[in-house]
C-alpha positions, -999 to +999 in steps of 0.1 A: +264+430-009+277+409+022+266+409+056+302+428+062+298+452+036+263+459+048+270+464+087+302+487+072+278+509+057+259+513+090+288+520+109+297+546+084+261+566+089+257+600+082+245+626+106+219+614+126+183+621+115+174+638+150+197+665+173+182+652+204+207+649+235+222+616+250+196+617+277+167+614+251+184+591+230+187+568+265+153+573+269+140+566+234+158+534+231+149+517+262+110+527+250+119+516+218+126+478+234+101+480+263+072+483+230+089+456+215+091+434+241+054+443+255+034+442+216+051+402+216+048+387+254+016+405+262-004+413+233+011+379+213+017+403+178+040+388+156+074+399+161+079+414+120+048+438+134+061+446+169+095+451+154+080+474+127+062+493+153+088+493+179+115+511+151+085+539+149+085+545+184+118+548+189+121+571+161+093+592+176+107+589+209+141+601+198+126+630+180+129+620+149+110+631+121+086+602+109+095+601+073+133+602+082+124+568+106+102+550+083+133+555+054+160+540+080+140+511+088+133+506+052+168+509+042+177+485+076+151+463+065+166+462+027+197+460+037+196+427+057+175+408+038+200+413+009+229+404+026+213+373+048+183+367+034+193+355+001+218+335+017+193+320+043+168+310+010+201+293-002+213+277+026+174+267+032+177+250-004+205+233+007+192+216+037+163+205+022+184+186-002+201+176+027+171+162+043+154+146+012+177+130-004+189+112+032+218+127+033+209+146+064+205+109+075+232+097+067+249+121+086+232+123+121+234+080+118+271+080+113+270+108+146+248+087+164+265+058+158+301+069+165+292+093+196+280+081+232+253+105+246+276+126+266+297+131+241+273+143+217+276+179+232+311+180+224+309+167+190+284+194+184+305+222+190+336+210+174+317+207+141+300+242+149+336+258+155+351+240+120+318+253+098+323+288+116+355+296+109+349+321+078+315+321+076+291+347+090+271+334+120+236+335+098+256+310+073+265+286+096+231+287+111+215+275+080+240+250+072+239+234+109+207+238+115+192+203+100+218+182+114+212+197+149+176+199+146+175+161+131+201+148+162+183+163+190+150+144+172+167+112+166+184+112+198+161+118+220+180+149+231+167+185+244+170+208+222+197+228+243+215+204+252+225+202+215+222+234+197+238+259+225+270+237+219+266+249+183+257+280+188+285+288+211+308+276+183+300+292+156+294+326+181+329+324+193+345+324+157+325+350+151+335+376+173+372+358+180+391+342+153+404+354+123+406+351+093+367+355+109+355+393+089+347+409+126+386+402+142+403+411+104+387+441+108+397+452+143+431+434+133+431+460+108+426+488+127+447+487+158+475+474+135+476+438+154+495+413+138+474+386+123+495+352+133+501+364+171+458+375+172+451+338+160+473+321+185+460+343+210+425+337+199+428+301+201+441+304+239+411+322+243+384+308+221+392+272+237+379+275+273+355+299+263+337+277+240+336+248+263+319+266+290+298+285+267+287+253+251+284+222+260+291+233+303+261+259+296+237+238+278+230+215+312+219+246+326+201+261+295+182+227+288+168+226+325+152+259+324+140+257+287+135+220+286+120+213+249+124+196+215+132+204+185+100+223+165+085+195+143+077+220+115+114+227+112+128+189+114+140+182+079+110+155+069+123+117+062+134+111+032+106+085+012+112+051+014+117+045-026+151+066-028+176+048-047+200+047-022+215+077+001+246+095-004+276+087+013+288+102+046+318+114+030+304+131-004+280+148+023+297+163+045+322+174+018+289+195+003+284+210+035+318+221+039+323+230+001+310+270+009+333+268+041+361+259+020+355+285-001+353+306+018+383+300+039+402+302+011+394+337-003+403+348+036+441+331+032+444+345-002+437+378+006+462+377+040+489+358+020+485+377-014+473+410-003+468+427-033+434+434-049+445+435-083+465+401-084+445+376-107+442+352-083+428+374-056+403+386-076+392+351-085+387+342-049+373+369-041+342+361-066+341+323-056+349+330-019+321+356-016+292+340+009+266+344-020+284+325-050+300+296-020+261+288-012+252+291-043+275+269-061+272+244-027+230+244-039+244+233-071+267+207-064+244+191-042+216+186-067+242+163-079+263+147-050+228+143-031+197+151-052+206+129-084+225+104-064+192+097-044+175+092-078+157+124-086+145+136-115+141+168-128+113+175-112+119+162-079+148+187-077+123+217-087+095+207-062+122+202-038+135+238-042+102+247-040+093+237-010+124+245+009+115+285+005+079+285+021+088+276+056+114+307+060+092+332+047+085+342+083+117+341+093+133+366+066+106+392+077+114+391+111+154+392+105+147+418+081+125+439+109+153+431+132+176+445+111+151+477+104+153+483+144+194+483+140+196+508+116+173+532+132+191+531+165+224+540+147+204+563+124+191+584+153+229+584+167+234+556+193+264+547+183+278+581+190+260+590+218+277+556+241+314+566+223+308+597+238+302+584+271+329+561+263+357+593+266+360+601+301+360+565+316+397+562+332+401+528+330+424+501+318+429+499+277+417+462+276+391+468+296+376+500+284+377+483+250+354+456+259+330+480+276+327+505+245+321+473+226+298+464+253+281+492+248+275+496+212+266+458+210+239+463+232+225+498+218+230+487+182+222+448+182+256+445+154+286+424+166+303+436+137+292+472+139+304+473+178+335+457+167+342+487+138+336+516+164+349+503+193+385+495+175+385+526+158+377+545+193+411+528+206+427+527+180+457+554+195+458+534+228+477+507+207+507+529+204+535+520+225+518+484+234+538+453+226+527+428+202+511+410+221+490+434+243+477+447+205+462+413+200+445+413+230+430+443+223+412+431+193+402+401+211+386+421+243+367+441+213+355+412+195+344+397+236+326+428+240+309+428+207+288+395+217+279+408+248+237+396+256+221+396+220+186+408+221+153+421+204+182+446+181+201+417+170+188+401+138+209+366+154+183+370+180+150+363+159+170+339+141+176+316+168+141+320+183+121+309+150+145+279+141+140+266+173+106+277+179+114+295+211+094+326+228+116+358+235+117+348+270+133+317+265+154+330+237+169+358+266+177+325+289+193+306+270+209+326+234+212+359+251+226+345+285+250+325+264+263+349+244+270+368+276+289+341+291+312+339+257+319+379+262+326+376+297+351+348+300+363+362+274+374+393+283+383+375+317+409+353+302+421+383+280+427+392+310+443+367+324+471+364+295+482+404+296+493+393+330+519+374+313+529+391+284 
């Protein structure tokens, strides 16, 4: 099951597991954060056990009966490692053939080499926005993250300065671009038409990326001012390789599950039939688990066997890529264990039915219902799905145009200031060895910029359509 499919399923809850009122459930999940946030920064408990024990609060706060909490969380829990942790193991494997057999660098040498220092910003977030076109943000991280870790070593660079360039990139085709899941699927709903959302994404995406990314990350790498973690640098490759694989056969690797991937997403807008041959093809090879998959396997030859390894040197190098992100699965799992129970309890439901009596304009009151839901439930995609179904009827008698912008105020809404709900959030801290409070500076606070000149320059263009 795919992230999508997964964070569908959530949306889709049944009845919540307690009948407490809106004013409990507005109690019950700022306790459920304020434990979270306490167990970590005061009592220094790993976040997988302050997560855990911040989901049974809330339940308890909420009025939830225990064994009803302990079964969402365990279903969140399941849930997310299935559809990201298996591809973060694979896209783990991947780098650390990356890194060993010097392809990683080969890579950040040709970067170095052909990029000035103040240009490596830029360069950073272009190559973030083309890997982050169809894949979900936890896929790009994985594939980005040795290059950026291994440039920001290499180059001497803080580790802000070069990653929130990245991150903004592969955030903003998250939430804005199609054929991204998140925008098909508001697409979908408020019957927008897929070419004019694009064009108008672009217009968008654009200026919001660059002051997001590389305009942000001056600010973000004065107030957290540190390197990359050296237990997450991809090691040097040993000095008796062979010889390294080329630039070009390496990158192509890396981009082989974005091509994939990309393609199933043009196939199913240009075909649009789930029973054409084709489509169905696609949809098996395009599919974010096969793409990594057959990307791990292809580079045990363009990189692993190319550098000279043997058999074994491939196993012990699979091998070894899985025990550093053991951590990390079980606090992205918890993460997404605290998700579920907020929309379990009724969350969701509880802000769309605030959501009803604000008189306010349609673009507007779409991004704040996204707004909402993003930060209640922690899912981007999940705020997109109930947000576009909420305004769905206000499309009626908009043009063309004014549709599109719809979708895109929902998906700026949707990324609104990730925190301790969002499974993107404890991702990002552990890859970059952050503490929450310097994850909320600089993830959270650029995420918020992407939703919020966002929404300003959807704005912006309905004053001119």
């Amino acid at each position: 099951m795919t992230s999508l499919s997964v964070e569908i399923l959530a949306a889709d809850a049944a009845e919540p597991i307690t009948s407490a009122g809106n004013a409990q459930l507005g109690i019950a999940v700022l306790a459920g954060i304020a434990v979270i946030v306490l167990l970590i920064t005061k009592f220094k408990l790993h976040a997988f056990l302050a997560l855990t024990i911040g989901s049974l609060a809330l339940g308890a706060f909420a009025g939830a009966p225990l064994a009803d909490t302990i079964k969402s969380f365990s279903t969140g829990l399941g849930n997310t490692v299935a559809g990201v942790g298996v591809l973060i193991a694979l896209g783990a494997i991947l780098g650390k053939l990356l890194a060993d057999s010097g392809g990683a660098d080969q890579i950040v040498d040709t970067i170095l080499a052909k990029t000035g220092k103040k240009g490596m910003p830029w360069a950073m977030v272009l190559i973030a926005s083309v890997i982050g076109l169809p894949l979900f943000f936890e896929v790009g991280i994985v594939l980005l993250i040795p290059v950026v870790l291994m440039v920001a070593k290499r180059g001497n660079y803080s580790l802000m300065r070069i990653g929130i360039p990245a991150l903004a990139g592969l955030s903003v085709m998250h939430g804005l671009i199609p054929p991204h899941p998140g925008p098909l699927v508001a697409i979908d709903a408020v019957g927008a038409n897929l070419g004019v959302t694009l064009a108008l994404g672009l217009v968008v995406a654009i200026p919001t990326v660059i002051i997001a990314g590389p305009v942000f990350s001056k600010y973000a790498a004065r107030w957290v001012d540190i390197q990359a973690p050296e237990k997450m640098i991809p090691a040097r490759p040993s000095a008796d390789l062979e010889k390294r694989p080329g630039f070009g056969i390496t990158v192509a690797t890396i981009l082989l599950p974005v091509v994939l991937m990309l393609v199933k997403a043009l196939v199913d807008i240009v075909v649009d039939d789930p029973e054409n041959g084709v489509q169905k093809v696609t949809d098996v090879i395009g599919s974010p688990l096969i793409a990594l998959l057959a990307a791990v396997i292809v580079a045990m030859f363009t990189m692993g066997r190319a550098a000279g390894f043997t058999k074994e040197q491939l196993s012990s190098t699979v091998d070894r890529s899985l025990a550093p992100i053991a951590g990390i699965l079980l606090i992205v799992g918890a993460g997404g264990g605290f998700k579920q129970t907020l929309i379990d309890i009724g969350v969701g439901q509880m802000i769309l039915d605030f959501s009803k009596s604000w008189s306010i304009p349609a673009l507007l009151l779409a991004w704040l219902i996204a707004v909402a839901i993003r930060l209640a439930t922690g899912s981007a995609t999940v705020a997109t799905i109930s947000a576009a179904g909420l305004v769905a009827p206000l499309a009626e008698g908009m043009s063309t145009g004014e549709v599109s912008l719809l979708v895109l105020a929902i998906g700026a809404g949707s990324l609104f200031f990730s925190h301790v709900n969002d499974a993107g959030f404890w991702l990002v801290k552990e890859y970059f060895g952050m503490n929450v409070g310097q994850t909320v500076k600089t993830w959270s606070v650029m995420e918020t910029i992407i939703s919020v000149v966002g929404i300003v320059f959807v704005l912006l263009l309905s004053l001119v359509l």
